[in-house]
DRENDO-448950 format. One record per residue: x, y, z of N, C-alpha, C in turn; chain. Coordinates in steps of 0.2 Angstrom, whole numbers, padded with zeros to 4 digits. Atoms other than C-alpha are relative to their C-alpha. Last residue first. Layout:
   nxx   nyy   nzz  caxx  cayy  cazz   cxx   cyy   czz chain
     X     Y     Z     X     Y     Z     X     Y     Z     A
...
end
This chain:
   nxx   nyy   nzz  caxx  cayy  cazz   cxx   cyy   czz chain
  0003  0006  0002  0113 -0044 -0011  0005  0000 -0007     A
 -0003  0006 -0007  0120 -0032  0001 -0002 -0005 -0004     A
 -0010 -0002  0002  0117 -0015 -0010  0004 -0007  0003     A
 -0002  0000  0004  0099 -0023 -0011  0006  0001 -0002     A
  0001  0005  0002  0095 -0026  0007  0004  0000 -0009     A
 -0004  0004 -0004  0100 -0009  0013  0003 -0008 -0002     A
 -0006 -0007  0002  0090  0003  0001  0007 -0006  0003     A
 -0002 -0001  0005  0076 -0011  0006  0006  0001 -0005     A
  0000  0008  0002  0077 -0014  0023  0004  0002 -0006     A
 -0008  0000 -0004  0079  0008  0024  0000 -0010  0000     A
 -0006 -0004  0006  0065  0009  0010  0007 -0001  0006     A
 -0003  0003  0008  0054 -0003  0019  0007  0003 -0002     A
  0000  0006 -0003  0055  0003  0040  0003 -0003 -0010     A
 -0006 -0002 -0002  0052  0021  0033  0006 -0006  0000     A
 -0004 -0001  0005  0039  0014  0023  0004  0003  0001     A
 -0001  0004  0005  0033  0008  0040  0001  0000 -0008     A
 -0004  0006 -0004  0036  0023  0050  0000 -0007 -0006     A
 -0009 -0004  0002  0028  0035  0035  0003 -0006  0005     A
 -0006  0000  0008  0013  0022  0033  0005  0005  0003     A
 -0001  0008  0002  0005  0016  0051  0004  0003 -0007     A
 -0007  0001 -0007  0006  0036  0060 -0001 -0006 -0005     A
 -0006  0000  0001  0000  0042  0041  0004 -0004  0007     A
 -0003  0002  0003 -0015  0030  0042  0009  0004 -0001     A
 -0002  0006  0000 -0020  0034  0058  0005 -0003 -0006     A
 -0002  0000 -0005 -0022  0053  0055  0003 -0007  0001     A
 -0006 -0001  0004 -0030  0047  0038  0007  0001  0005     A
 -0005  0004  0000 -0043  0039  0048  0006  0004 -0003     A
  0003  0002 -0006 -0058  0049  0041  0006 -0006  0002     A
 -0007  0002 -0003 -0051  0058  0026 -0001 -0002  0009     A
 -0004  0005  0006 -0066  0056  0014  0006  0001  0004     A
  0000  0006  0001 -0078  0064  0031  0004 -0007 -0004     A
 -0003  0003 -0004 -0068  0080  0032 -0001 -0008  0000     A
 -0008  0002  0003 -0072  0083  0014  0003 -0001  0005     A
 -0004 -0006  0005 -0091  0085  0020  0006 -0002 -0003     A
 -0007 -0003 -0005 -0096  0076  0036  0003  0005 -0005     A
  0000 -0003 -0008 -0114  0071  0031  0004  0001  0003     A
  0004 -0002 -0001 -0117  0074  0012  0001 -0001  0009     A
  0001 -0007  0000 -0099  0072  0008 -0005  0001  0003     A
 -0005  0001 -0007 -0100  0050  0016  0000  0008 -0001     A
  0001  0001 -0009 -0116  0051  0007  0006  0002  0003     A
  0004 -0006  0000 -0110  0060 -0012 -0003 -0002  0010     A
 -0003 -0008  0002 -0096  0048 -0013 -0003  0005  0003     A
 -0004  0000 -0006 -0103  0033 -0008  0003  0006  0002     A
  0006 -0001 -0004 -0117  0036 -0023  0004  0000  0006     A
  0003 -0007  0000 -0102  0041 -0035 -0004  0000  0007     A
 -0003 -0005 -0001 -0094  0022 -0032 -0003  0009  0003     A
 -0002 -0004  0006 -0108  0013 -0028  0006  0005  0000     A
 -0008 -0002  0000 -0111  0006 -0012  0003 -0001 -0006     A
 -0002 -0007 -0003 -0129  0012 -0011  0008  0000 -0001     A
  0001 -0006  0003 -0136 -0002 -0022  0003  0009  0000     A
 -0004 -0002  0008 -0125 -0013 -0018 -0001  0005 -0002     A
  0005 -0003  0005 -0132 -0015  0000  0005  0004 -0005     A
  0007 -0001 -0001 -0128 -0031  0008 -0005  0006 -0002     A
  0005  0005  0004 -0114 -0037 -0003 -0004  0003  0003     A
  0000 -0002  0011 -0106 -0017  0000 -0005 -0007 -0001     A
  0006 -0006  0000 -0107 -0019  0021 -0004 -0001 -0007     A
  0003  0004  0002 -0095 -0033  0019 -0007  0003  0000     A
  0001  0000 -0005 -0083 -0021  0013 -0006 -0005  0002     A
 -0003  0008 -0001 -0073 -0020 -0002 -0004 -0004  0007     A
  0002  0004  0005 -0082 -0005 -0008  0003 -0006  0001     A
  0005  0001  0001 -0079  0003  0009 -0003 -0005 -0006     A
  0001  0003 -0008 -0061  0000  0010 -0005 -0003 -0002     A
 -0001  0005  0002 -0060  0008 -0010  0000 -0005  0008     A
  0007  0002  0003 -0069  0022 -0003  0002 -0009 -0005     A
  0007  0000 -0003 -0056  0026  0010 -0005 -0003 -0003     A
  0000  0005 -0004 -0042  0022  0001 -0006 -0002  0001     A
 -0001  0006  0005 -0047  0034 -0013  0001 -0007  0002     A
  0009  0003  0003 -0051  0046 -0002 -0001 -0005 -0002     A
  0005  0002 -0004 -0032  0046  0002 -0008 -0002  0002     A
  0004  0003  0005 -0023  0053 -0014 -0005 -0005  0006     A
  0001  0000  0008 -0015  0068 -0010 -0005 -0005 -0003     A
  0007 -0005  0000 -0013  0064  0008 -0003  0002 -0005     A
  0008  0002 -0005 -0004  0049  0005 -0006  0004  0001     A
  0004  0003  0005  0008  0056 -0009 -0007 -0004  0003     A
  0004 -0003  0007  0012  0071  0001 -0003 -0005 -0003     A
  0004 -0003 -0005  0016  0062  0020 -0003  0004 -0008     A
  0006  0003 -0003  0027  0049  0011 -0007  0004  0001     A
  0003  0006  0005  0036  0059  0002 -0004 -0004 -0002     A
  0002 -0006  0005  0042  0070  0016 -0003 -0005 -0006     A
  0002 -0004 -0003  0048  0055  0026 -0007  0002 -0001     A
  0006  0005  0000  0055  0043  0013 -0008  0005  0004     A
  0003  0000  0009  0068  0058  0010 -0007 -0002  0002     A
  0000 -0008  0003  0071  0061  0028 -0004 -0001 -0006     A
  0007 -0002 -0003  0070  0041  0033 -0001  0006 -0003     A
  0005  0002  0001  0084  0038  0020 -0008  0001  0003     A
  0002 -0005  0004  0096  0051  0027 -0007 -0003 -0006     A
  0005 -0009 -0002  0093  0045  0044 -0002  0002 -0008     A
  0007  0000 -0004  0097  0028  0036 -0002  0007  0001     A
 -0001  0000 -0005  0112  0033  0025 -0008  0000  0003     A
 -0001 -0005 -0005  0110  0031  0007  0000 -0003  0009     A
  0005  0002 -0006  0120  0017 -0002 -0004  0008  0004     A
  0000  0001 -0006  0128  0023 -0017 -0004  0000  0006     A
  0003  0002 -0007  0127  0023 -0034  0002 -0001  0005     A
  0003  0008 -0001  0137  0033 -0045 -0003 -0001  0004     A
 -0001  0001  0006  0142  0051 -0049 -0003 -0007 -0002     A
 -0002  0006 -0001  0141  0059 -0031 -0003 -0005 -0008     A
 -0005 -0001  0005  0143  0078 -0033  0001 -0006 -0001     A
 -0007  0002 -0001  0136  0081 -0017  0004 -0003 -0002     A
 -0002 -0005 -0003  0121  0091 -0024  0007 -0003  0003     A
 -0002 -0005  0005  0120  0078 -0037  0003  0006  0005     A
 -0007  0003  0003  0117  0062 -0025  0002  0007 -0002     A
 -0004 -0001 -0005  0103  0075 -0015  0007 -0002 -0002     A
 -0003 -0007 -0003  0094  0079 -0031  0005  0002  0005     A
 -0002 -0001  0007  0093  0060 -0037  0006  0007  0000     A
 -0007  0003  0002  0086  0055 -0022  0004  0004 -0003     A
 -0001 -0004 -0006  0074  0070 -0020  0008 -0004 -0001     A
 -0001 -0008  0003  0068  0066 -0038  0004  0002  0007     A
 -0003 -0001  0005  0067  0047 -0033  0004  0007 -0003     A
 -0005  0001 -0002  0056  0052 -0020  0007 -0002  0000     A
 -0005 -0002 -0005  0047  0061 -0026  0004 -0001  0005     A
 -0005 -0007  0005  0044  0052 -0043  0002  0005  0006     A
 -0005  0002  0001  0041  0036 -0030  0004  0005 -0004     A
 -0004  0000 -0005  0027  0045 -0020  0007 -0003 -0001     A
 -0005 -0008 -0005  0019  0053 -0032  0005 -0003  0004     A
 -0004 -0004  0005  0017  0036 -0043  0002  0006  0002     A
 -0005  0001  0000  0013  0027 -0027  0002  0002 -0003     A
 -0003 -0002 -0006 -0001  0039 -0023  0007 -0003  0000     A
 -0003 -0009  0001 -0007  0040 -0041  0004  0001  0007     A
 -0007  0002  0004 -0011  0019 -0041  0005  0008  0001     A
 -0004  0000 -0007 -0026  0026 -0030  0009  0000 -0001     A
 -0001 -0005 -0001 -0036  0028 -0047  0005  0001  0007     A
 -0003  0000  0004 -0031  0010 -0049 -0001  0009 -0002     A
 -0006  0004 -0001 -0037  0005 -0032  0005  0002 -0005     A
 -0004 -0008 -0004 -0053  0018 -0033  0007 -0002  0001     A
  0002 -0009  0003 -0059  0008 -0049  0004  0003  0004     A
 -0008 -0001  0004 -0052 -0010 -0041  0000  0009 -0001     A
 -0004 -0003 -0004 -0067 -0010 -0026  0008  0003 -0004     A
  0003 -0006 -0006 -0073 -0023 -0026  0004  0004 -0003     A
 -0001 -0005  0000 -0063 -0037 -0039 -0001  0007  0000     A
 -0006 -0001 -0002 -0064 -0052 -0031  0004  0006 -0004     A
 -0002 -0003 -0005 -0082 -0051 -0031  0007  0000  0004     A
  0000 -0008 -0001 -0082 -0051 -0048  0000  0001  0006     A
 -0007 -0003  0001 -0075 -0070 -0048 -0002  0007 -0001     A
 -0003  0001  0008 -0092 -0074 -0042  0006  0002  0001     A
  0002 -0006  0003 -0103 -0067 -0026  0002 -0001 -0008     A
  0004 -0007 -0001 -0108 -0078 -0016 -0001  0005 -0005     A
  0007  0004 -0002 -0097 -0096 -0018 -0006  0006 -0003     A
  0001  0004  0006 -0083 -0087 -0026 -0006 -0004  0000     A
  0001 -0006  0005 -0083 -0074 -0010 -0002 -0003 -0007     A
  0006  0000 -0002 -0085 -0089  0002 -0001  0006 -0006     A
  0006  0006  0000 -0071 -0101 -0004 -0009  0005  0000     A
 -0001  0004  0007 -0058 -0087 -0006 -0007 -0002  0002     A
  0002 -0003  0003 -0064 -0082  0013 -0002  0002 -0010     A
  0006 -0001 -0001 -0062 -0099  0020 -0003  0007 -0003     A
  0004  0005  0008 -0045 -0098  0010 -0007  0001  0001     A
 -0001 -0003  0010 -0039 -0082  0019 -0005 -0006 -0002     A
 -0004 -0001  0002 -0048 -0089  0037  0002  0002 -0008     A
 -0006  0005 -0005 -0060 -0091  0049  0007  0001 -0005     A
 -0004  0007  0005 -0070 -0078  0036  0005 -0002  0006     A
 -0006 -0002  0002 -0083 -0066  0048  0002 -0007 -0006     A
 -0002 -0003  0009 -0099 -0061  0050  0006  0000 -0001     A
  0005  0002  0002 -0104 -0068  0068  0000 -0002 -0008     A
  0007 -0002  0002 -0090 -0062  0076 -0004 -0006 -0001     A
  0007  0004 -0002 -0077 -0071  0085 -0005  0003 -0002     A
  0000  0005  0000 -0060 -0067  0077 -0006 -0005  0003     A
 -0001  0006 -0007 -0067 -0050  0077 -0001 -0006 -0003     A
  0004  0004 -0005 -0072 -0042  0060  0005 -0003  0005     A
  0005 -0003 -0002 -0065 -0028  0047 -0004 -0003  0007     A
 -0003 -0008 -0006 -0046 -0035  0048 -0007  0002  0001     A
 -0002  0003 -0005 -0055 -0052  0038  0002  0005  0005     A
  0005  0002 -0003 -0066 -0042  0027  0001 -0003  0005     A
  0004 -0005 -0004 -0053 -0030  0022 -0006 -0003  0003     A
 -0004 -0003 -0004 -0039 -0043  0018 -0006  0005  0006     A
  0000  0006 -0005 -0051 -0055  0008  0003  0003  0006     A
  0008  0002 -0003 -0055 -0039 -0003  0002 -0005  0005     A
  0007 -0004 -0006 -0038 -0036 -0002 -0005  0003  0000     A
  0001  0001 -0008 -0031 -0053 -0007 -0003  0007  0003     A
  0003  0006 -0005 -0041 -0052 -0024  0001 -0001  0007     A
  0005  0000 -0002 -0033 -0035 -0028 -0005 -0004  0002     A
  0001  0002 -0003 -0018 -0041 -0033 -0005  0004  0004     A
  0000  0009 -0001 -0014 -0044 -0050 -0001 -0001  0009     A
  0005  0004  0003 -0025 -0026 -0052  0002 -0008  0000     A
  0007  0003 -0002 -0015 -0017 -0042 -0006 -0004 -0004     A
  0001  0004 -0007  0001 -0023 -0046 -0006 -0002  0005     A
  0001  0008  0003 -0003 -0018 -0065  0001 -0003  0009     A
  0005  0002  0003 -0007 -0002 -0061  0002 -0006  0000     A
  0009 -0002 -0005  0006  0003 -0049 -0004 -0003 -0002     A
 -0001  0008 -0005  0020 -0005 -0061 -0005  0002  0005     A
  0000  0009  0005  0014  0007 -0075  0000 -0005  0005     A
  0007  0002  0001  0010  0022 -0064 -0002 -0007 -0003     A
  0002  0001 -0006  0029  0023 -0056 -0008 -0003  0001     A
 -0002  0007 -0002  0036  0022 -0074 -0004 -0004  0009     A
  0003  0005  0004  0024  0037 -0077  0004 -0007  0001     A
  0010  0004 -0001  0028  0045 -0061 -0002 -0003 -0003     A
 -0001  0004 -0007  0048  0044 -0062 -0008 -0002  0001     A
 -0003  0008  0000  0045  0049 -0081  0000 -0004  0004     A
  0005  0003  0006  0037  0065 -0077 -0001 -0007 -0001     A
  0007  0000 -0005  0048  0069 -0060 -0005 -0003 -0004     A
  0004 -0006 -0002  0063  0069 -0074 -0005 -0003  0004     A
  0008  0002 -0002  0076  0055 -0077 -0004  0004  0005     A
  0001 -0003  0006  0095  0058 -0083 -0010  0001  0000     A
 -0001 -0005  0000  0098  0051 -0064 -0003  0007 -0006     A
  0007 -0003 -0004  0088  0037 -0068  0004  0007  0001     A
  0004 -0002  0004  0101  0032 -0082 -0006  0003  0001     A
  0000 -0004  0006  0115  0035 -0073 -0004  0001 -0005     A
 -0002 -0006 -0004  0110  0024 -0059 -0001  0007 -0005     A
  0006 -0002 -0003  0105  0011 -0072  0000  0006  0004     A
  0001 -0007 -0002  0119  0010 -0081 -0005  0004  0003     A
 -0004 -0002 -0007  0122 -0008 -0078  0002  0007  0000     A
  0003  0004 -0007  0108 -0012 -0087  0005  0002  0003     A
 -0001  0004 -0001  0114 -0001 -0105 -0003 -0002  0008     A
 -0003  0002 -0007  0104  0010 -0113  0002 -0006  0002     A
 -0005  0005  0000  0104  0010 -0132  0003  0000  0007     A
 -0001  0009  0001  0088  0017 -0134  0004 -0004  0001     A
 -0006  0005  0003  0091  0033 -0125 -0003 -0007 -0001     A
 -0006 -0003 -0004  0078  0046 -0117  0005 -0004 -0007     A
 -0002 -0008 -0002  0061  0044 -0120  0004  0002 -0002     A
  0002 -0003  0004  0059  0024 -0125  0001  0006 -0001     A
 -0001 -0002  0005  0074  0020 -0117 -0005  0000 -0007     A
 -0007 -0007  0004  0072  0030 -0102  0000 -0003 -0007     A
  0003 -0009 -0002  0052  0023 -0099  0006  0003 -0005     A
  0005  0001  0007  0057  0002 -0103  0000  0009 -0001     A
 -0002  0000  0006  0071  0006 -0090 -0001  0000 -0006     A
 -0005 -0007  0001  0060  0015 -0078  0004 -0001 -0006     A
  0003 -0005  0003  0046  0001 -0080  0005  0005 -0002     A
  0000  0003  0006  0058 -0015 -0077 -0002  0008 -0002     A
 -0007  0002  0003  0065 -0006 -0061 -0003 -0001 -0007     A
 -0005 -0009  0000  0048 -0001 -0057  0004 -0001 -0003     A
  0004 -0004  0003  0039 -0018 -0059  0005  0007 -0003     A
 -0003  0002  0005  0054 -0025 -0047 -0003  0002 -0009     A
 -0006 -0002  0000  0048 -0015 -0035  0003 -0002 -0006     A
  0000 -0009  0003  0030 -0015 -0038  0007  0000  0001     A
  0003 -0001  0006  0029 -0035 -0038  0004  0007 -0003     A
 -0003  0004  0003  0040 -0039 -0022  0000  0004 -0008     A
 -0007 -0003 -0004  0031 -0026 -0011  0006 -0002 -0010     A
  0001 -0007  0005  0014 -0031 -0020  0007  0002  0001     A
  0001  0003  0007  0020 -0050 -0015 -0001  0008 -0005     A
 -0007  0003  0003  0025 -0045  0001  0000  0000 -0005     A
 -0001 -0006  0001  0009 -0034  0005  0008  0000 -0001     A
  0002 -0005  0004 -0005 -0046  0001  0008  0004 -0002     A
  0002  0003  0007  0003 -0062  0007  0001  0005 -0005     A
 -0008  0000 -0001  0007 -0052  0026  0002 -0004 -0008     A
 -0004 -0004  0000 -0010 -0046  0023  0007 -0001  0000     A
  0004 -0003  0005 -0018 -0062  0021  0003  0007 -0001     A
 -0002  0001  0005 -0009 -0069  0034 -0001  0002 -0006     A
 -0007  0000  0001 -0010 -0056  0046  0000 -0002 -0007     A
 -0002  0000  0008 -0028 -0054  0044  0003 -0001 -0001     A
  0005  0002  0005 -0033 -0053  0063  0003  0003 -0007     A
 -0003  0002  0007 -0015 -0047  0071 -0006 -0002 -0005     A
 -0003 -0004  0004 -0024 -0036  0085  0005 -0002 -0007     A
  0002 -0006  0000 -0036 -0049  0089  0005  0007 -0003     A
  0003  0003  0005 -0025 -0065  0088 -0005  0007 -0002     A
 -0004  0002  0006 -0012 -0056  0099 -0005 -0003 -0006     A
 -0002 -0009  0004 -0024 -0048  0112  0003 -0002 -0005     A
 -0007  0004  0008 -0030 -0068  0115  0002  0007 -0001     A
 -0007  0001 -0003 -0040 -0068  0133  0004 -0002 -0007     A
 -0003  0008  0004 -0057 -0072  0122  0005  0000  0004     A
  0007  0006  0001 -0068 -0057  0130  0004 -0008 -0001     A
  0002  0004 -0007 -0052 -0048  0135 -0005 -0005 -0001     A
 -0006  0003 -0002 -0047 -0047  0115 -0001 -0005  0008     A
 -0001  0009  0002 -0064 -0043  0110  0005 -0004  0003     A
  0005  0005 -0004 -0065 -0028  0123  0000 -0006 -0005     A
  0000  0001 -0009 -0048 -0021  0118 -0004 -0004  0001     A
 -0007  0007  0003 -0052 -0024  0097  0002  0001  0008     A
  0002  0004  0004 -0068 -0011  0104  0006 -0007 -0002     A
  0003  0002 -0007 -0059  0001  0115 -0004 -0007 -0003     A
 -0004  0003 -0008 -0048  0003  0102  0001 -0002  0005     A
 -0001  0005  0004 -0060  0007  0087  0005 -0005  0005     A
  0005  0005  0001 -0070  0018  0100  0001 -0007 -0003     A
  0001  0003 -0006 -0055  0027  0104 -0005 -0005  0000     A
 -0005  0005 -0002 -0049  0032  0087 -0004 -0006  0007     A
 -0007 -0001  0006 -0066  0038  0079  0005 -0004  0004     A
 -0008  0002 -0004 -0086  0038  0081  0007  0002 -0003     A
  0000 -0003 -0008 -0096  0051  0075  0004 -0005  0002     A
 -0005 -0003  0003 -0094  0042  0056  0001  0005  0007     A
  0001 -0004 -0006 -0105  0027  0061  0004  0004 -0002     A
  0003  0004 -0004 -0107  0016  0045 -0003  0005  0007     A
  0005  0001  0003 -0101  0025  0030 -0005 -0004  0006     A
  0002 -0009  0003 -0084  0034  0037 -0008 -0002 -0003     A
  0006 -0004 -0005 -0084  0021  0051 -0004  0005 -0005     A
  0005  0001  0002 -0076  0010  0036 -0004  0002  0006     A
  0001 -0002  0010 -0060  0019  0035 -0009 -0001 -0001     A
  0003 -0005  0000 -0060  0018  0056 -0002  0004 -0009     A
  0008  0003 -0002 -0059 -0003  0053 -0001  0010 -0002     A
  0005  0003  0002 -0045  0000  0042 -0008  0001  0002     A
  0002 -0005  0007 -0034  0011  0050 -0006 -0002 -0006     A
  0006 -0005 -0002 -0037  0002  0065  0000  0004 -0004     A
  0008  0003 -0002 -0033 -0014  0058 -0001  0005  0002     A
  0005 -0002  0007 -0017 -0004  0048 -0007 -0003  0002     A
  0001 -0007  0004 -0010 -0001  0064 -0003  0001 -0006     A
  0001 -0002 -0005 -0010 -0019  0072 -0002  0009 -0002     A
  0007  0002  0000 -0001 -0023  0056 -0005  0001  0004     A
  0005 -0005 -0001  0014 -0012  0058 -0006 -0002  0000     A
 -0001 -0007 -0006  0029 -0022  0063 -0005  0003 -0001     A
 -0001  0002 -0004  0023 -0039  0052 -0001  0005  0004     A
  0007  0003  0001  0018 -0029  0037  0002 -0001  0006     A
  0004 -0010 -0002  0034 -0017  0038 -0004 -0005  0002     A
 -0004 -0002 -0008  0046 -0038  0041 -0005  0007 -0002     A
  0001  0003 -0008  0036 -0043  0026  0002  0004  0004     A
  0006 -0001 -0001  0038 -0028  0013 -0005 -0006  0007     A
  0002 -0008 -0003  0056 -0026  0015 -0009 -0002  0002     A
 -0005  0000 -0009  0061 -0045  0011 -0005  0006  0004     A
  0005  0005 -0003  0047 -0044 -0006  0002 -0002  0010     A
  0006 -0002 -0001  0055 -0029 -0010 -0003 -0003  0002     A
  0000 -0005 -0003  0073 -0034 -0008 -0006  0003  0002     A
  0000  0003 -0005  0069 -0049 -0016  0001  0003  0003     A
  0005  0005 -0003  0061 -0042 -0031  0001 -0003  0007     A
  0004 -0005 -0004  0076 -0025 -0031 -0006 -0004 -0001     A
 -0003 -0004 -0005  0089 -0037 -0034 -0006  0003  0006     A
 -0002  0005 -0005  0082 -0049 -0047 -0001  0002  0006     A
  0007  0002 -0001  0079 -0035 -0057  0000 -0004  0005     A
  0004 -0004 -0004  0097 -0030 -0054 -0007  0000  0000     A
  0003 -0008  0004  0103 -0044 -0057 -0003  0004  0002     A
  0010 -0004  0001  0108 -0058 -0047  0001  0005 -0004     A
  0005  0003  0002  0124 -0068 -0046 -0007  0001 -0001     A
 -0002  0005  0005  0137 -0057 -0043 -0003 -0005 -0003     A
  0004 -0003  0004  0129 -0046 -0030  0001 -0004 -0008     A
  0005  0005  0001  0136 -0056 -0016 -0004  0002 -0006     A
end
């Protein structure tokens, strides 16, 4: 089936496929990784139970658990196909762009296997930087709309009834700046994709070589979780703060006092009352929602693409 697509081609529908169906399976998990992101400036004594006795009591209150623990779907399931979609295809472009400026100009496209192989950890992260950066910044707009919708109950007081409703109120409010909250730690953030595809990549690369395997081939699911794993769990925790404060600066907290929700000046509070434990408040939560869910990608993914 592969006869008609390219491999660009290849690895945007494989990304954009892979990145629904995680979103779908794990969104439920990123609202409580969310909401407890923005305990860290609000309440920072609370933590899991609170967040889940709380989206519990809304739910009974209204009799809808499905609308309560899916709050943001759309917007999220928008956000994290399209970056899916973006950052894969990105990549592909980027690593080619990388080896033959580096490596070989006269690479050819259907040596690509071969040419990532010849392709260091350095590389793997710069190419991984380039499509990073630009993903986050072409979408950025839905997760402000993402963080403000998952922050509240479908019957708050302070909420957005829906994406566009939010669109509408943010350009109303605050400008087309306020579709930008929050970029700074989002593109200092970029660093967690960049680790976690130059080690993964590298892991790949390392395990084909060890069994002498010359071309591409498919890995084996367990042998894809494994890799994804371990890779997942370094580039997240490595670069996790940066979530957190990029939450808060997206937050509805932030229009009401700008003053304080300053990058540096969010910084120095959320240290000055919990320390270094307070910048990884959630993080717990967020590896249970990310290694399974880009467990979840990378096996789609890996799968989808040999099949396309």
């Amino acid at each position: 089936m592969s006869d008609g697509l390219s491999s660009l081609q290849r690895e945007i529908l494989a990304g954009l496929t892979a990145g629904t169906v995680t979103t779908i399976a794990t969104h439920p998990l990123d609202l409580i990784k969310l909401r407890l992101q923005l305990l860290a400036t609000t309440n920072s004594s609370l933590g899991y139970a609170e967040v889940i006795r709380t989206i519990v009591g809304d739910s009974k209150k209204h009799n809808n658990v499905i609308r309560e623990a899916y709050r943001g779907l759309g917007v999220n399931l928008l956000g994290n196909s399209l970056a899916w979609g973006l950052y894969f295809g990105l990549y592909r472009y980027s690593k080619d762009l990388v080896f033959k400026l580096w490596i070989d100009n006269n690479a050819q496209e259907h040596n690509a296997f071969q040419n990532d192989s010849r392709m260091g950890p350095l590389l793997y992260l710069t190419s991984a930087a380039l499509s990073g950066v630009t993903t986050a910044v072409l979408t950025n707009p839905l997760w402000v709309v993402k963080t403000r919708l998952m922050s509240t109950s479908a019957y708050a007081q302070r909420r957005y009834k829906s994406t566009w409703d939010g669109i509408v109120k943010i350009y109303e409010k605050e400008g087309y700046q306020g579709f930008w909250r929050g970029l700074t730690p989002s593109l200092f953030g970029v660093a967690q994709g960049a680790i976690y595809f130059a080690a993964y990549d590298s892991l790949k690369h390392r395990y084909f070589a060890r069994k002498g395997i010359r071309k591409e081939e498919k890995l084996g699911n367990a042998e894809n979780i494994g890799l994804t794993s371990v890779s997942k769990m370094v580039s997240v925790t490595a670069v996790y703060p940066l979530q957190l404060l990029k939450s808060n600066l997206q937050s509805f907290d932030a229009i009401e006092n700008r003053k304080t929700y300053k990058l540096w000046t969010l910084v120095q509070s959320i240290y000055g009352k919990d320390g270094i434990r307070g910048l990884y408040k959630g993080l717990s939560a967020n590896l249970l929602r990310a290694i399974p869910s880009t467990c979840i990608t990378f096996c789609i993914y890996e799968n989808l693409r040999h099949w396309l």
